[in-house]
N, CA, C and O of each residue as an XYZ file, in Angstrom:
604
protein
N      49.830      5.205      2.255
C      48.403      5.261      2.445
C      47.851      6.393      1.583
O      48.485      7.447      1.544
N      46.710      6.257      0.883
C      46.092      7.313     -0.235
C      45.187      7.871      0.455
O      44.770      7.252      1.434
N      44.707      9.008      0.184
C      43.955      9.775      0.711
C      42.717      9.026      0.473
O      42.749      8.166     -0.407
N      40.973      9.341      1.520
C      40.054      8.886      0.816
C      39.438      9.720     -0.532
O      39.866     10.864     -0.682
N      38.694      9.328     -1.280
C      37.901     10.122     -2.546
C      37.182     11.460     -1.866
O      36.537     11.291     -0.832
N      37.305     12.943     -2.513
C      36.658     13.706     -2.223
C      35.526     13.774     -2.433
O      35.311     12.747     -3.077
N      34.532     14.338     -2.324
C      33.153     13.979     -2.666
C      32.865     15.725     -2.909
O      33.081     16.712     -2.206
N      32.327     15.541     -4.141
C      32.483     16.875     -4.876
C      30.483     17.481     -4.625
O      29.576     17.501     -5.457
N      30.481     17.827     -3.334
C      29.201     18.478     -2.746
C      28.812     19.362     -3.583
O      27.659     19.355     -4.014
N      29.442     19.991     -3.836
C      28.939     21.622     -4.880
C      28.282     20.883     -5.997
O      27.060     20.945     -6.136
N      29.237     20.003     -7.007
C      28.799     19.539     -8.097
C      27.055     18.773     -7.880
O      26.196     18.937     -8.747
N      26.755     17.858     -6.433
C      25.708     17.387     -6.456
C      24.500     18.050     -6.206
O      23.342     17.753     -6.498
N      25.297     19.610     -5.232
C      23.930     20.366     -5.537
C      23.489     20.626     -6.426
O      22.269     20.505     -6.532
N      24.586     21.311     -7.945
C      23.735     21.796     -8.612
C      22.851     20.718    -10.062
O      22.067     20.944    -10.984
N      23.485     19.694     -9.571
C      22.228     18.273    -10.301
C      21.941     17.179     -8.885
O      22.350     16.043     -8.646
N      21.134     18.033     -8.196
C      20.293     17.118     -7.577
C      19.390     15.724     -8.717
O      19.171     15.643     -9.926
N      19.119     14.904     -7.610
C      18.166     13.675     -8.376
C      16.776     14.688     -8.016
O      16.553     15.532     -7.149
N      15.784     13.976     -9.460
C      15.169     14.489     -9.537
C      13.967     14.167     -7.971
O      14.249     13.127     -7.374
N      13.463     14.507     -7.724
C      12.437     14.515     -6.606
C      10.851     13.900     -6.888
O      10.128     14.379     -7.762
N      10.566     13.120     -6.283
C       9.185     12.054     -6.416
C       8.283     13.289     -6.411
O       8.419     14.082     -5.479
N       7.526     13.490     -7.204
C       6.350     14.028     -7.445
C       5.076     13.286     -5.595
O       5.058     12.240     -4.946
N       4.411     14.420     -5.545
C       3.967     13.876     -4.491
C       2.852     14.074     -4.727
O       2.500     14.939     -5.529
N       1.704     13.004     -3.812
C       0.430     13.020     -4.958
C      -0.377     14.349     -4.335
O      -0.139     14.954     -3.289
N      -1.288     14.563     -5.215
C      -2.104     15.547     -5.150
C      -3.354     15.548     -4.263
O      -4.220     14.692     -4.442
N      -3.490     16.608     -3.185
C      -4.173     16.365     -2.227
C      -4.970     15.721     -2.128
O      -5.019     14.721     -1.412
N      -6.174     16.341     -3.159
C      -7.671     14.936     -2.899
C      -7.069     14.410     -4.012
O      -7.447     15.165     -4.909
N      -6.357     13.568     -4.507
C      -5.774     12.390     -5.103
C      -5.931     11.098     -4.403
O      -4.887     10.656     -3.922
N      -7.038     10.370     -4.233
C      -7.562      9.199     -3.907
C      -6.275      8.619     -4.115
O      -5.217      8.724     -3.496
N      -6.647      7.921     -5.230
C      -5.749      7.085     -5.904
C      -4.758      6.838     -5.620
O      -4.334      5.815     -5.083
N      -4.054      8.072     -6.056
C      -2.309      8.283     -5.130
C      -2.050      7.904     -3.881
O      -1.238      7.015     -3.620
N      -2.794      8.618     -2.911
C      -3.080      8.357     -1.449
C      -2.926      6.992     -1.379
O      -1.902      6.485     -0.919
N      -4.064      6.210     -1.889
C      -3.959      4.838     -1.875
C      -3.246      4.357     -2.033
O      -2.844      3.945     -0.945
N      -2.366      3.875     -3.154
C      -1.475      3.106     -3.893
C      -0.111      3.773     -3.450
O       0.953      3.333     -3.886
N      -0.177      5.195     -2.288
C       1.430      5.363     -2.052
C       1.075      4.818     -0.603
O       2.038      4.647      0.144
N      -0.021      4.563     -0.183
C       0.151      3.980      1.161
C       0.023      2.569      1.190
O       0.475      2.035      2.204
N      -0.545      1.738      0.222
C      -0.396      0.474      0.055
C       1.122     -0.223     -0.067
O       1.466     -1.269      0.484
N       2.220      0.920     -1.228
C       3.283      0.821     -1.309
C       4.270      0.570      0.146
O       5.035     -0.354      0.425
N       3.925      1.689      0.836
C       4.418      2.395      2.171
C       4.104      0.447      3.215
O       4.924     -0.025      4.001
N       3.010     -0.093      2.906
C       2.827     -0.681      3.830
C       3.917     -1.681      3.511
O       4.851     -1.978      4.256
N       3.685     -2.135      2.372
C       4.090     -3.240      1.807
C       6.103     -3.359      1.800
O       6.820     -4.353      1.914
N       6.348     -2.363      1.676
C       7.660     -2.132      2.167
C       8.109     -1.838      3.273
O       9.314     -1.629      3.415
N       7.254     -1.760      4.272
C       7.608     -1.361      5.659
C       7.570     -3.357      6.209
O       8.280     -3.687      7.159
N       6.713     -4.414      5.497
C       7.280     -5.663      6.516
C       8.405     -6.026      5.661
O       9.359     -6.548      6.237
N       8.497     -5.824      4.180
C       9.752     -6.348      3.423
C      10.403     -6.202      4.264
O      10.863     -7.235      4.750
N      10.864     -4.675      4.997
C      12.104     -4.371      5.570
C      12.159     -5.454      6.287
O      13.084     -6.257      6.154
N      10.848     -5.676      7.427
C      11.099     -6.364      8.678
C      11.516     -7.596      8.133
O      12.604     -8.072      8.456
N      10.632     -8.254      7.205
C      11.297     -9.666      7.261
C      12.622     -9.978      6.458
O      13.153    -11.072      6.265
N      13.053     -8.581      5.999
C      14.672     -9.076      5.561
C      15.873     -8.501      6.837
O      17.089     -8.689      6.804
N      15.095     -7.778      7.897
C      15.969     -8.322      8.999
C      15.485     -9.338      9.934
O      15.771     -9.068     11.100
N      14.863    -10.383      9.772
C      14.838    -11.358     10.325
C      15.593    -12.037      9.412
O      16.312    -12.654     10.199
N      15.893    -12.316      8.514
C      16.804    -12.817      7.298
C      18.152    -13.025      7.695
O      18.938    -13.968      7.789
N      18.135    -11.959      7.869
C      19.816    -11.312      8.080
C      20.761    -11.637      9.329
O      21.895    -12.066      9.543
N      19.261    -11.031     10.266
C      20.212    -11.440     11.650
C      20.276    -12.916     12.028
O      19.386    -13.756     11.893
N      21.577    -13.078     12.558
C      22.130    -14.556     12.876
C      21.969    -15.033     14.328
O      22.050    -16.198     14.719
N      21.717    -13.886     15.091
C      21.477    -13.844     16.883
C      20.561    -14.913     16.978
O      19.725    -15.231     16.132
N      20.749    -15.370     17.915
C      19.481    -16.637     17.922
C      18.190    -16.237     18.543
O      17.170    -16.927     18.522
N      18.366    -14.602     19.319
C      16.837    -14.365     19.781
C      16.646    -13.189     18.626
O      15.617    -12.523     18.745
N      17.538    -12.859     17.509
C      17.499    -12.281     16.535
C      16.557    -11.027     17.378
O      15.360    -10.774     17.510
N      18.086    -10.326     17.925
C      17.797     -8.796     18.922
C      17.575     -7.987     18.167
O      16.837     -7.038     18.435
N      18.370     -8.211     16.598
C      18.473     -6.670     15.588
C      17.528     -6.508     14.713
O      17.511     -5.401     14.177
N      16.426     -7.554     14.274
C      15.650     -7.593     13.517
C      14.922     -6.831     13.084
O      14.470     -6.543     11.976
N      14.757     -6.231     14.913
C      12.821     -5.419     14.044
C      13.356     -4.258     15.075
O      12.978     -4.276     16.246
N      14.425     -3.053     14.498
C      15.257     -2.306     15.374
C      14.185     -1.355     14.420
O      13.796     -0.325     14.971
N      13.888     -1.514     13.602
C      13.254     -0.074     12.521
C      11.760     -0.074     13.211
O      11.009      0.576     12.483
N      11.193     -0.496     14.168
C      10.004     -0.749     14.329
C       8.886     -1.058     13.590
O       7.839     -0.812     14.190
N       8.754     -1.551     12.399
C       8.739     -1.963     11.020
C       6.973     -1.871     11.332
O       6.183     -0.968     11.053
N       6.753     -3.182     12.013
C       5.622     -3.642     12.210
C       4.204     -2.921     12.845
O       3.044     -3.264     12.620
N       4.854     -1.438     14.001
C       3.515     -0.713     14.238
C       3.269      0.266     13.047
O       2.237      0.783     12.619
N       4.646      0.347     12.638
C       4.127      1.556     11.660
C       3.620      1.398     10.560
O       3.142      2.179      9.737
N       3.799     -0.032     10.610
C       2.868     -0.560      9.344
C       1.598     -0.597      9.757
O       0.849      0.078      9.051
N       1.120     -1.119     10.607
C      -0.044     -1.448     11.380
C      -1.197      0.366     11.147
O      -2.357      0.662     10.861
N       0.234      1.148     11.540
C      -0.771      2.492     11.726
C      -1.298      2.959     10.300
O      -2.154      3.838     10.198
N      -0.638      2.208      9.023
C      -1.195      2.688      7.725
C      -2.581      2.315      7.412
O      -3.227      3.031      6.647
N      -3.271      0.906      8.107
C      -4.238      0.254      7.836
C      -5.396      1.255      8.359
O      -6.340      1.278      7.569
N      -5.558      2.059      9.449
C      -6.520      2.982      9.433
C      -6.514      3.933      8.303
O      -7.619      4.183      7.823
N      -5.008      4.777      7.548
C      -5.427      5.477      6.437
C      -6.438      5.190      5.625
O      -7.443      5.796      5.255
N      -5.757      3.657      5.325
C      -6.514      3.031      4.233
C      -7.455      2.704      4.505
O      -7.871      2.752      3.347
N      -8.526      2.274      5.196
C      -9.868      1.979      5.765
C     -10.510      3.932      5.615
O     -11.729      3.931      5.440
N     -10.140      4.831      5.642
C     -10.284      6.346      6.286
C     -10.122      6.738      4.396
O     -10.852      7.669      4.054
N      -9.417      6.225      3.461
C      -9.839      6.736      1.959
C     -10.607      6.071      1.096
O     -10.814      6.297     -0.096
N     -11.122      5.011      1.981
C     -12.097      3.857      1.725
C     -13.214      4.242      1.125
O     -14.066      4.870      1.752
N     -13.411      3.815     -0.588
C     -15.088      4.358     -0.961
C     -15.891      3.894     -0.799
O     -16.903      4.276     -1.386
N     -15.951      2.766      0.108
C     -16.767      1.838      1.291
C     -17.695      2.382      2.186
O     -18.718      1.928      2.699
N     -16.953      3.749      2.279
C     -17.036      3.984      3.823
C     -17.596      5.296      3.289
O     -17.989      5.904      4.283
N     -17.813      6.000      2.236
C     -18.485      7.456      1.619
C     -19.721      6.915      1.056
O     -19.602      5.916      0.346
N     -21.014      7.453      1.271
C     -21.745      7.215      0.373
C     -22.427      7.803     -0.773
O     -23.297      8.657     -0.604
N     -22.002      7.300     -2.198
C     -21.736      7.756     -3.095
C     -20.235      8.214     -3.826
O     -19.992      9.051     -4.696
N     -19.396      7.317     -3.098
C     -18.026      8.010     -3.815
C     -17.718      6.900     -4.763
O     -18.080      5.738     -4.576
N     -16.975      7.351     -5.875
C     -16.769      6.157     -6.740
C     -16.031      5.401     -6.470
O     -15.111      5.552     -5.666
N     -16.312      4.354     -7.141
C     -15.618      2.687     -5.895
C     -14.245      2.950     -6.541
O     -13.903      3.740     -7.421
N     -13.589      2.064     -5.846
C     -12.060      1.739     -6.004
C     -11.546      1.820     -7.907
O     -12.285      1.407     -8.801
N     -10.179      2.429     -8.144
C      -9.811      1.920    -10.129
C      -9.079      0.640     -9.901
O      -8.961     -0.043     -8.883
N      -8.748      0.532    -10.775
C      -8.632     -1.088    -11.233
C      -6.952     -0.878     -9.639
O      -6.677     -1.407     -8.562
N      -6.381      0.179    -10.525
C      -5.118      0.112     -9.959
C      -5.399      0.494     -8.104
O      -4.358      0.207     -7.515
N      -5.981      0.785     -7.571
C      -6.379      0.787     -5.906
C      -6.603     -0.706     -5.606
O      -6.185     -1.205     -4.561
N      -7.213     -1.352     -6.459
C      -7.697     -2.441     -6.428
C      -6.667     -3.542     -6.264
O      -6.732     -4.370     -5.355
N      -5.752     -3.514     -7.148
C      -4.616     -4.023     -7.046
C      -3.652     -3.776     -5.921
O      -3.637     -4.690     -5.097
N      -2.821     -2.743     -5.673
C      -2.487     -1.999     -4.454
C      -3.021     -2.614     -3.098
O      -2.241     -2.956     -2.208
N      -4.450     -2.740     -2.986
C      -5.074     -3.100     -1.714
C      -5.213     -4.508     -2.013
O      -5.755     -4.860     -0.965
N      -5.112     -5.518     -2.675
C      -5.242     -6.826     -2.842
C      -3.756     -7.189     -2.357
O      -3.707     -8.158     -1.600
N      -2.173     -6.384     -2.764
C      -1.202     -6.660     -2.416
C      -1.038     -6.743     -0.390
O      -0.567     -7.524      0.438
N      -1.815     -5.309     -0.396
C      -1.608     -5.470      1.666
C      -2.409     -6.266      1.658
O      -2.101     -6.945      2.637
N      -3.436     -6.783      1.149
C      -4.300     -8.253      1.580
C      -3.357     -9.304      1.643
O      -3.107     -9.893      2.694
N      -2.823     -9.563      0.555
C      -2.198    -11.145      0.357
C      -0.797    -10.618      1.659
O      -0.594    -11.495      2.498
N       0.026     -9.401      1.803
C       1.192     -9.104      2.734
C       0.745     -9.374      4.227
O       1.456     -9.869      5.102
N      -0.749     -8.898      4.371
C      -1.119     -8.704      5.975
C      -0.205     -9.507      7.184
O      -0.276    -10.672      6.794
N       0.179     -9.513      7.771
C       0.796     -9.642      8.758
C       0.428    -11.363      9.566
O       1.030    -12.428      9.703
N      -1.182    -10.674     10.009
C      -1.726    -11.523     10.693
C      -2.050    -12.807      9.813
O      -2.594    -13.703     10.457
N      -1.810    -13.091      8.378
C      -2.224    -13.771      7.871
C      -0.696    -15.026      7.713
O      -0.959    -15.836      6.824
N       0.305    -15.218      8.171
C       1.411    -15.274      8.034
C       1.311    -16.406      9.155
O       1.061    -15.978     10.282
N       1.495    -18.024      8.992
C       1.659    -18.998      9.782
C       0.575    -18.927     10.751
O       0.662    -18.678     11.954
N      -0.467    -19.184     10.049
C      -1.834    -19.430     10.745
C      -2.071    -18.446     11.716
O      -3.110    -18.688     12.330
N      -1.330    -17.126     12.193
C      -1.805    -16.220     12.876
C      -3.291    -15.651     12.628
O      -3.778    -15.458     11.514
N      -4.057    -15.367     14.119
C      -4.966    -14.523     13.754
C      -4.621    -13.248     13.131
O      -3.490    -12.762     13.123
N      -6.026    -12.565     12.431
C      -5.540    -11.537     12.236
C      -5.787    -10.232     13.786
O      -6.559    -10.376     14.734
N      -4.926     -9.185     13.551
C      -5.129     -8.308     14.444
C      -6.354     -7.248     14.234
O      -6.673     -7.030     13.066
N      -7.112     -6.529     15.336
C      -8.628     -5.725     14.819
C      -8.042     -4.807     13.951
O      -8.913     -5.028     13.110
N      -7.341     -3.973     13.404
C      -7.077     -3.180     11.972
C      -6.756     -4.302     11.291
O      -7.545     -4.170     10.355
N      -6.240     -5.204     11.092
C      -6.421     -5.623      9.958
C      -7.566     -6.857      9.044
O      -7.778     -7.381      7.951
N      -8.075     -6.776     10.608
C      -9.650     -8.062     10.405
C     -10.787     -6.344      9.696
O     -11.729     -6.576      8.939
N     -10.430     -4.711     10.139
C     -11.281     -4.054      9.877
C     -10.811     -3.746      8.350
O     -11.638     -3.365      7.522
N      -9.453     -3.929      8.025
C      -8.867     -3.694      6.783
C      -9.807     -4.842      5.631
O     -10.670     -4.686      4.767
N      -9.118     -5.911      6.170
C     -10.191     -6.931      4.916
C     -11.402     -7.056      5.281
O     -11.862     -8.044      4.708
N     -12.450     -6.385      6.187
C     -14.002     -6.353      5.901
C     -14.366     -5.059      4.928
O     -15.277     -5.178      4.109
N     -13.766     -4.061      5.023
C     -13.544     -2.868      4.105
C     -13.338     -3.220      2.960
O     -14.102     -2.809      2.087
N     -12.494     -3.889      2.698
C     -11.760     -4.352      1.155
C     -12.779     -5.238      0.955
O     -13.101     -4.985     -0.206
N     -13.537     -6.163      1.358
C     -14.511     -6.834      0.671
C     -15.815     -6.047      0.403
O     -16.513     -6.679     -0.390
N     -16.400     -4.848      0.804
C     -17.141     -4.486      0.123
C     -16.659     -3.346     -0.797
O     -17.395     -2.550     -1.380
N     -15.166     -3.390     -0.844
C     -14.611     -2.391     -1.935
C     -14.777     -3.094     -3.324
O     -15.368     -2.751     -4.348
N     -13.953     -4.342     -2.950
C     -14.307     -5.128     -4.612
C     -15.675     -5.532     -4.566
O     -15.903     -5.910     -5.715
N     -16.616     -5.655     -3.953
C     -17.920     -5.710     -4.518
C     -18.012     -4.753     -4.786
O     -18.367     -4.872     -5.959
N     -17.948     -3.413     -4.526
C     -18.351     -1.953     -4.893
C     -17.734     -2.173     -6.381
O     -18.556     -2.356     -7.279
N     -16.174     -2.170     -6.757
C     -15.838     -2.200     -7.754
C     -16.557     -3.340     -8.709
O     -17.079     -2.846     -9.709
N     -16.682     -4.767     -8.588
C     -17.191     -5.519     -9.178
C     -18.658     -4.812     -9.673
O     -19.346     -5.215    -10.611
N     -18.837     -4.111     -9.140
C     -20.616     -4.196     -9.276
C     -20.656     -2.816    -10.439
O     -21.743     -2.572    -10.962
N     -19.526     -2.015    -10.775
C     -19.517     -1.168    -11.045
C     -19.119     -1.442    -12.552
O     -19.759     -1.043    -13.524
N     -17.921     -2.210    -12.585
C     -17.596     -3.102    -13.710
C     -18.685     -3.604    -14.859
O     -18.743     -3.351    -16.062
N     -19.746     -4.630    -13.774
C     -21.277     -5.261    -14.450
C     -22.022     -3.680    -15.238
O     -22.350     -3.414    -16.394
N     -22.052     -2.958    -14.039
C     -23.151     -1.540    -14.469
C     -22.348     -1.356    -16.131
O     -22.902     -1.372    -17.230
N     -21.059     -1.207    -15.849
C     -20.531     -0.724    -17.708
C     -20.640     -1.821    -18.654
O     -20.973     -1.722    -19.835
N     -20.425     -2.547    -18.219
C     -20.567     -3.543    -19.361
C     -22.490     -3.466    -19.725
O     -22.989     -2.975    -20.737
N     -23.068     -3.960    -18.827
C     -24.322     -3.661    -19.016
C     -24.248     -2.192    -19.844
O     -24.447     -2.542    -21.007
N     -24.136     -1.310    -19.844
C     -24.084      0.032    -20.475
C     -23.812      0.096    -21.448
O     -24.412      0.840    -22.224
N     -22.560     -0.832    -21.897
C     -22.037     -0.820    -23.573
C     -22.528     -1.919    -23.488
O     -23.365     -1.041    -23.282
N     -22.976     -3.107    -23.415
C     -24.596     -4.064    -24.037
C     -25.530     -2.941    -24.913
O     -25.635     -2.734    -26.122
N     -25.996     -2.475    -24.021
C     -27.446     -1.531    -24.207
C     -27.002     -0.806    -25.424
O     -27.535     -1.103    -26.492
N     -25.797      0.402    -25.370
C     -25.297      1.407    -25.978
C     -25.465      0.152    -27.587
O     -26.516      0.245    -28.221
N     -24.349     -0.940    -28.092
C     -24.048     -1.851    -28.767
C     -25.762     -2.349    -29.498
O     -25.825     -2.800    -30.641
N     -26.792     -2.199    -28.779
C     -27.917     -3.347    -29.304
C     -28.640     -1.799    -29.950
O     -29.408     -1.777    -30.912
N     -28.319     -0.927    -29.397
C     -29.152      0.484    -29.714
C     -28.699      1.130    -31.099
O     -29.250      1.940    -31.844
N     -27.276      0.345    -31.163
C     -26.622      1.048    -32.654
C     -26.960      0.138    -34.066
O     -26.557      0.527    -35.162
């Protein structure tokens, strides 16, 4: 019988992996798109242990509690909402995207389920986000029209 592999601790302290940059406090953006991330991988998990487990009342599935803690991200995101400030600049392209992904992931939207009240308050938020953004889009283009006919 061989010994198992040592695992050379010293050596990994002194080259740790490098460490995720973490976003910057009033960093909208970041905020957003690391909690959109956060959501969106918190049901992956769940529904790849419903995948997995073979139990027929599939006991082990949702052992990570997957589903409230996803649930509890949808107030962040409603709470960095430029919906909800008046006068803050609407959503960037990339928030936009990010929050269209927990739209199409939502939970409640999954085999004709209703949705649940955070996430019926999540997509009334998000629809006047992309109008906010849409409308903001028109204003520039209108802007370089004007700027374009003036030169």
């Amino acid at each position: 019988m061989s010994n198992p592999p040592v695992i050379q601790l010293a050596a990994r302290r002194m080259n740790p992996p490098p460490a995720m940059p973490k976003p910057v406090p009033n960093d909208r953006e970041a905020k957003t798109i690391a909690l959109c991330v956060k959501y969106c991988q918190l049901l992956a998990a769940m529904d790849v242990g419903f995948e997995v487990d073979p139990t027929d009342e599939q006991i082990h599935a949702n052992r990570g509690n997957h589903l409230p803690r996803a649930t509890r991200i949808l107030p962040k995101l409603v709470g960095l909402s430029p919906h909800m400030v008046t006068g803050a600049a609407p959503l960037s392209a990339g928030e936009l995207a990010a929050k269209a992904a927990v739209a199409q992931a939502l939970y409640g939207f999954r085999s004709g389920e209703e949705l649940e009240p955070a996430e019926a308050l999540f997509m009334r938020i998000f629809a006047g986000e992309v109008a906010g953004y849409l409308a903001a889009q028109a204003e520039q283009a209108a802007e370089a029209r004007r700027v374009a006919r003036s030169v």
